[in-house]
C-alpha positions as a LaTeX table, in Angstrom:
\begin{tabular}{lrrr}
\hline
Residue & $x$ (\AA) & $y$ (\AA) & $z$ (\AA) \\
\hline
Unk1 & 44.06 & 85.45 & 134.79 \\
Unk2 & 46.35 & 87.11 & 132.45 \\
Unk3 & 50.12 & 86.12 & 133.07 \\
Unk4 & 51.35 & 89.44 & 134.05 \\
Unk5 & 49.27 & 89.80 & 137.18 \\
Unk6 & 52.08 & 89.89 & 140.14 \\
Unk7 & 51.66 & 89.54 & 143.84 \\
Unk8 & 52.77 & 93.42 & 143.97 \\
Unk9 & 50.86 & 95.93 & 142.70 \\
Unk10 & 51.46 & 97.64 & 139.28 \\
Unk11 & 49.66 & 100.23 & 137.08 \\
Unk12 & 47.81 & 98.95 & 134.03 \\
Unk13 & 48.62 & 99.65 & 130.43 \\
Unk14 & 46.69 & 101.21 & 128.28 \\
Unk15 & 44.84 & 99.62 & 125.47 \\
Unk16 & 46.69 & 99.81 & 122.50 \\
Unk17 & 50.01 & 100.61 & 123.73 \\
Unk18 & 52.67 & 98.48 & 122.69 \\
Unk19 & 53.24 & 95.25 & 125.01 \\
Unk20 & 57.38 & 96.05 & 124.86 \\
Unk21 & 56.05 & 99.68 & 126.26 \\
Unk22 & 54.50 & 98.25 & 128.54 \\
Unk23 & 57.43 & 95.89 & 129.41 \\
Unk24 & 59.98 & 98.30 & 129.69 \\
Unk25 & 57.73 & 101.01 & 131.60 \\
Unk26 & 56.99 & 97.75 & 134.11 \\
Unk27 & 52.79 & 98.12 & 133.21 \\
Unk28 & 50.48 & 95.47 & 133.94 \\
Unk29 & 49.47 & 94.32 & 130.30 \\
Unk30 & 45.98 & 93.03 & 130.27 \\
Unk31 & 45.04 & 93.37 & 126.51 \\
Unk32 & 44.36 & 90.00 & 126.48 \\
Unk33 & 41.01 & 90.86 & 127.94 \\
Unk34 & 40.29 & 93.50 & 125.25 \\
Unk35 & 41.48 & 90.82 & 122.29 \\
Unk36 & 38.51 & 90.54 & 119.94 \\
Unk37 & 36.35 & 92.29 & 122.63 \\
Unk38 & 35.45 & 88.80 & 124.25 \\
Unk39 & 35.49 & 90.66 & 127.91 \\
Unk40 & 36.04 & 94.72 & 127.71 \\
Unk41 & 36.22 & 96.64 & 124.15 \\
Unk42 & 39.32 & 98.77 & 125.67 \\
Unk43 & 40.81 & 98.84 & 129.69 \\
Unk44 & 39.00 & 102.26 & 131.50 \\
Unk45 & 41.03 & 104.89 & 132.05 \\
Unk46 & 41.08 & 107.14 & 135.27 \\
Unk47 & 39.71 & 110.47 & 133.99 \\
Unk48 & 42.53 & 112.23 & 136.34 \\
Unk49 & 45.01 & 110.17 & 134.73 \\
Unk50 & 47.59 & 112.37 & 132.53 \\
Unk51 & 49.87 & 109.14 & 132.14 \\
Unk52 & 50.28 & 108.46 & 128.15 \\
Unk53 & 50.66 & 104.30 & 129.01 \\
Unk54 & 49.25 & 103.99 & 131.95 \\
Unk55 & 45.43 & 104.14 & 132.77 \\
Unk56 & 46.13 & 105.22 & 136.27 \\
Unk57 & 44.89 & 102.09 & 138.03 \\
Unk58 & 46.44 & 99.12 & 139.66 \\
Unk59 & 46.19 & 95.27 & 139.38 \\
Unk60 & 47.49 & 92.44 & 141.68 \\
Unk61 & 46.90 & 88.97 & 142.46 \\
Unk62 & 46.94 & 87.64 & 145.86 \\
Unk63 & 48.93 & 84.15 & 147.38 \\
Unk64 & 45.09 & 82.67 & 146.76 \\
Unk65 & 44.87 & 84.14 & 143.37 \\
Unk66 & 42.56 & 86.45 & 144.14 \\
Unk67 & 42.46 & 89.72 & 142.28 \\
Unk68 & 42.56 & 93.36 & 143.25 \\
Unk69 & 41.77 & 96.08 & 141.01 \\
Unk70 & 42.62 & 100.12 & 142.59 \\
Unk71 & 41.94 & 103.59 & 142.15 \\
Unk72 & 44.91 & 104.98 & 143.81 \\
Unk73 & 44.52 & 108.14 & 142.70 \\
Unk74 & 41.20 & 108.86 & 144.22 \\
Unk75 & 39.68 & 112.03 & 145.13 \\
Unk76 & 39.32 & 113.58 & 147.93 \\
Unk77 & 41.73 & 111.00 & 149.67 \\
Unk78 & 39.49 & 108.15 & 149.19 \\
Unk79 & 40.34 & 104.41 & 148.72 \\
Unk80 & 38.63 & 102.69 & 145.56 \\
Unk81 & 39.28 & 98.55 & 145.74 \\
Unk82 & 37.50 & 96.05 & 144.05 \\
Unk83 & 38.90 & 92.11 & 145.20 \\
Unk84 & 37.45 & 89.13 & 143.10 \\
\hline
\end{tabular}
């Protein structure tokens, strides 16, 4: 799990964007899963998303290390949650 996943949850860089950008905007950077394309070729971005560093989803780790990926933008009010 990539060192920046926190117990709180916080929006996701984009692919790309600088990691002191990401720093400084406090953005999840997970680019280390895009490196080389080993796992993804580039993080997907929430087509509603109008964000310029942000790919308008969330990240967070659980006390068990567990991980939660969200949609909080979702239409039509609805709640989008993946936990692995």
């Amino acid at each position: 799990m990539p060192a920046g996943v926190s117990t709180t949850a916080q929006l996701i860089c984009k692919t790309g964007t600088a990691t002191a950008t990401c720093s400084a905007l406090s953005l999840t950077d997970l680019q280390v899963v895009t490196a080389n394309e080993t796992y993804l070729t580039a993080i997907p971005v929430d087509p509603t998303n109008t964000a310029t560093a942000s790919v308008g989803y969330t990240v967070m780790r659980s006390a068990n290390g567990r991980v939660t990926v969200s949609a909080p933008n979702a239409e039509q009010g609805e709640t989008i949650s993946v936990t692995k």
